[in-house]
C-alpha positions in Angstrom: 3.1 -20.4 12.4 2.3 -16.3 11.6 2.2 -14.0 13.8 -1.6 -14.2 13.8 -1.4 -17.0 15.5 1.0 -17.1 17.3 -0.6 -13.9 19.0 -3.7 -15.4 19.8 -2.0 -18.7 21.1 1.5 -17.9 23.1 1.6 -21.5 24.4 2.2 -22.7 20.6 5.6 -22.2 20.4 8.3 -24.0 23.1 8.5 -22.3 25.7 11.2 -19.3 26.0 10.7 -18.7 22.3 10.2 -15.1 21.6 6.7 -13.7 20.4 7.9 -11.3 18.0 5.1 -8.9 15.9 7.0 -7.6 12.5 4.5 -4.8 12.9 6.0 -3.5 16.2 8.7 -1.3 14.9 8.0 -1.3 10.9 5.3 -1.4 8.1 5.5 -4.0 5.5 4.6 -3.9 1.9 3.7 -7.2 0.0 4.0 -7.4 -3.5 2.1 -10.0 -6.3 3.0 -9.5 -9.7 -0.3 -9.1 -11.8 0.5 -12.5 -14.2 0.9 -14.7 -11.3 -2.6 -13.7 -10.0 -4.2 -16.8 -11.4 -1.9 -19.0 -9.8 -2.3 -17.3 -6.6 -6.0 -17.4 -6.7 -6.1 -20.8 -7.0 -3.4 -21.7 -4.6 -5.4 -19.5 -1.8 -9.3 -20.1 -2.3 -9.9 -17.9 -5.2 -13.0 -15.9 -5.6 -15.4 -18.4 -3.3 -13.2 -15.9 -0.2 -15.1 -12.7 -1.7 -18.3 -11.8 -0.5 -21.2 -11.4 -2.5 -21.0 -7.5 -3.1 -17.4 -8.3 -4.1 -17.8 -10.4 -6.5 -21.0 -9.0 -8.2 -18.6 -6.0 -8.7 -16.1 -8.6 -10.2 -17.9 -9.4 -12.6 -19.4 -6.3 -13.6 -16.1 -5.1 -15.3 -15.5 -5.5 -18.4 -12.3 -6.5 -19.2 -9.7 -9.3 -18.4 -7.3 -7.4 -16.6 -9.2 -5.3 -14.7 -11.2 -8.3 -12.7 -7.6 -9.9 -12.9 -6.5 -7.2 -10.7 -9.4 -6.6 -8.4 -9.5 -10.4 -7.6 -5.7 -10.5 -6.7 -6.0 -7.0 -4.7 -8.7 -8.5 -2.9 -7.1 -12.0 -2.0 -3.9 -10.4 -1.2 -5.5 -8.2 1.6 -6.9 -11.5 3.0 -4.3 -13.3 2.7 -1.8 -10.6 4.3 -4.3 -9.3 7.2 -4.4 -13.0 8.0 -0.6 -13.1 8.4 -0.8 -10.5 11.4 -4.3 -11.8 12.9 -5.8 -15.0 14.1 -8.7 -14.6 11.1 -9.1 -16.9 8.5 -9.0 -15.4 5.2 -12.0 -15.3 3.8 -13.4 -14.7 7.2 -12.1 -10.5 6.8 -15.1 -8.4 6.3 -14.6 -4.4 5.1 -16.3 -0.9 5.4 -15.6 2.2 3.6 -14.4 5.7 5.0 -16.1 8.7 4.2 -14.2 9.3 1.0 -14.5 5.5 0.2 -11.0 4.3 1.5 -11.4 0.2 2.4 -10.9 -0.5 5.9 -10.9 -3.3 8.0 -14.4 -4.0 10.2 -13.7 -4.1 14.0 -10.4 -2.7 15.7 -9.3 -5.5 17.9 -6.5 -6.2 15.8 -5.6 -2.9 15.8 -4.5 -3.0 11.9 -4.4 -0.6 8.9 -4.3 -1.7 5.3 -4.1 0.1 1.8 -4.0 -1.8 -1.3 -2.6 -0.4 -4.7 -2.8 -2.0 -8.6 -1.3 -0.9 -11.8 -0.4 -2.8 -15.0 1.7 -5.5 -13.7 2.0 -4.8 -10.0 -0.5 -5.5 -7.4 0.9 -4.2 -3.8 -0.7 -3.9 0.1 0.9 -2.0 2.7 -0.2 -3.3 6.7 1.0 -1.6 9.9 -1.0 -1.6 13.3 -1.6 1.3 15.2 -0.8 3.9 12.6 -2.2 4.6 9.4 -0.6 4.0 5.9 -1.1 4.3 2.4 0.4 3.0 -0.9 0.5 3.1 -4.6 2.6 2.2 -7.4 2.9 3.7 -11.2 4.8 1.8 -14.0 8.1 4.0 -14.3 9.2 6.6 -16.2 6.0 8.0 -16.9 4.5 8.3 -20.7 5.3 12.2 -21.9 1.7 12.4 -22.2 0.7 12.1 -18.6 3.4 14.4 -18.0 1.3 17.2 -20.0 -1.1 17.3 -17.1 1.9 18.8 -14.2 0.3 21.7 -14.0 -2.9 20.9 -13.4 -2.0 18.0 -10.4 1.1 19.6 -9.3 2.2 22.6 -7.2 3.4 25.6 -9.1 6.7 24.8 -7.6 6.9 21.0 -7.8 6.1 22.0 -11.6 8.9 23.9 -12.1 11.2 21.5 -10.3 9.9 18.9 -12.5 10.8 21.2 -15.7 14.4 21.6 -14.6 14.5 17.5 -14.2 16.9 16.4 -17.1 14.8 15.3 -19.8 15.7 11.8 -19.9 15.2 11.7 -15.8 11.6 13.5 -15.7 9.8 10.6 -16.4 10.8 9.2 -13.3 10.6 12.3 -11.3 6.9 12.6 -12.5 6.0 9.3 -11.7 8.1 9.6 -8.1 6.3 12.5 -7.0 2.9 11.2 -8.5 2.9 8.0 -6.2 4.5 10.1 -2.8 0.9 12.1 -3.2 -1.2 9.6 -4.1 -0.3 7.5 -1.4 -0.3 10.4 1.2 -4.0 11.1 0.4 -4.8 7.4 0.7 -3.4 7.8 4.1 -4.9 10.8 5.3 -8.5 8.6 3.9 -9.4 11.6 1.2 -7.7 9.4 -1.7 -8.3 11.4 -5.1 -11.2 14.0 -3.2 -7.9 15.8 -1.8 -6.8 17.9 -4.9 -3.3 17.2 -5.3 -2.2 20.8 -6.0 -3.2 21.2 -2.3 0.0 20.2 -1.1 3.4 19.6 -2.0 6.3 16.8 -1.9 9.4 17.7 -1.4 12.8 16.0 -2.1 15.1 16.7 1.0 19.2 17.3 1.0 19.5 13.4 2.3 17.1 11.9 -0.9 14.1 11.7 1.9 11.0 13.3 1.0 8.2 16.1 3.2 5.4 16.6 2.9 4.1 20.4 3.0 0.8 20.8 3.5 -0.6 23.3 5.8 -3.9 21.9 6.8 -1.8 19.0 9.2 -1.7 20.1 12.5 1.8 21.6 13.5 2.0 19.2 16.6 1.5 16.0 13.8 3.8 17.2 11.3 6.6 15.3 12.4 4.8 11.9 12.3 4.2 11.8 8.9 6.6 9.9 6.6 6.7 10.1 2.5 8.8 7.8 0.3 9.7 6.3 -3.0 10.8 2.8 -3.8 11.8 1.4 -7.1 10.5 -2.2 -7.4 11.4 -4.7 -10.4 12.9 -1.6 -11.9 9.5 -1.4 -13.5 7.7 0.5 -11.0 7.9 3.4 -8.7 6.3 2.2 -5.2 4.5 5.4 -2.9 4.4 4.7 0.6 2.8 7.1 3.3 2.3 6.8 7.0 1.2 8.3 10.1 3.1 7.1 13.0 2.0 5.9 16.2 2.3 8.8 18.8 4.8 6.5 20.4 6.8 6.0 17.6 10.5 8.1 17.7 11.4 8.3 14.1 10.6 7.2 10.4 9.7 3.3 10.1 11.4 1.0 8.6 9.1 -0.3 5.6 10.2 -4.1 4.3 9.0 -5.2 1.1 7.6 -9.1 1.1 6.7 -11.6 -1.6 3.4 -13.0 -2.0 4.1 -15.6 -4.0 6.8 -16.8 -1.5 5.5 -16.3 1.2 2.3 -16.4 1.3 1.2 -19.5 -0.6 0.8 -22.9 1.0 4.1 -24.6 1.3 2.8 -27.7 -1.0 2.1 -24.8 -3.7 4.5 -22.5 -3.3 6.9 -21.7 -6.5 
């Protein structure tokens, strides 16, 4: 039984067992590669979950893999929101912030979301009470997106970059890249905050800060920033905001749709 459930009905478990929420003390990131999408969709409802504005915008893009990817970044948020909530999947029902960031409608559950895609990699972040956001990049970056440093980087995160070994700047490029994206996804601005607005910084222990001088001094400390490699294809950008409560950086576990989130009669 998931937590959702288990939340919204303690007797269901014998008694004495313990009613643990995996969100308490950590955020966790589920991942669905892009090629098993179709399998997923059809193991979990498929596009008949969407609502109508959904899909009419899923079928106004043009190609394959891009409704490919909407339609699995979609279903995972249901199907993970459901995991932590006693609401049926297709029963989830979103608004958009001011700078169009998805959220989720109502605050009972007290939940946060951020869903990322690239080419191959479909990923959502969920904590409660604090705010997160997420994205991925295929890694090491193409030389040609490097060309463009200067114009989304920090004068000094450019120069940093530059002294990168050569074969190692791909990396770097696409490390920093998805530490500011998903920091802007988590402050709600997304790609209206210019990303030359602020910097990442690698600290002495491999950790990353964020610099930015328009957080207030007193909320500084609450913000985490890091990097994880995933398939050793990808470089995985996590950001959150912690609770007030919270006494130091969260631990962020990375989960598997496919395995853990498909009915047992359909699972791989």
């Amino acid at each position: 039984m998931d937590i959702g459930a288990r939340l919204a009905d303690p007797q269901a478990d014998p008694p004495g067992a313990p009613l643990e929420d995996p969100l308490a003390d950590s955020a966790e990131v589920w991942l669905l590669a892009e090629e098993d999408v179709e399998r997923f969709a059809e193991a979990t409802g498929g596009a008949a979950l969407l609502t109508d504005d959904e899909r009419a915008r899923h079928d106004r893009l043009l190609f394959p893999a891009a409704r490919r990817r909407f339609l699995g970044a979609r279903l995972l948020s249901r199907q993970v929101l459901s995991r932590y909530a006693d609401v049926p999947p297709g029963s989830w029902r979103f608004r958009t912030g001011k700078y169009g960031r998805p959220e989720v409608e109502g605050a009972a559950w007290g939940l946060d979301f951020n869903i990322t895609h690239t080419n191959g990699l479909i990923a959502a972040i969920v904590v409660r009470g604090r705010t997160a956001g997420v994205d991925a990049e295929v890694t090491p970056a193409r030389t040609e997106a490097m060309q463009f440093a200067p114009k989304v980087f920090t004068p000094l995160e450019t120069e940093v970059l530059r002294r990168n070994r050569e074969d190692q700047r791909g990396h770097a490029f696409a490390d920093s890249w998805v530490a500011k994206e998903a920091y802007t996804k988590a402050t709600g601005m997304g790609m209206c905050r210019g990303f030359d607005a602020f910097s990442v910084h690698r600290l002495r222990d491999g950790g990353l800060a964020v610099v930015d001088d328009e957080i207030p001094e007193q909320e500084r400390e609450l913000w985490q920033v890091q990097v994880l490699q995933v398939w050793d294809r990808f470089a995985l950008g996590v950001a959150i905001r912690a609770g007030d409560e919270d006494t130091g950086p969260l631990p962020v576990r990375l989960r598997s749709a496919m395995a853990e989130l498909l009915p047992r009669e359909a699972g791989p």
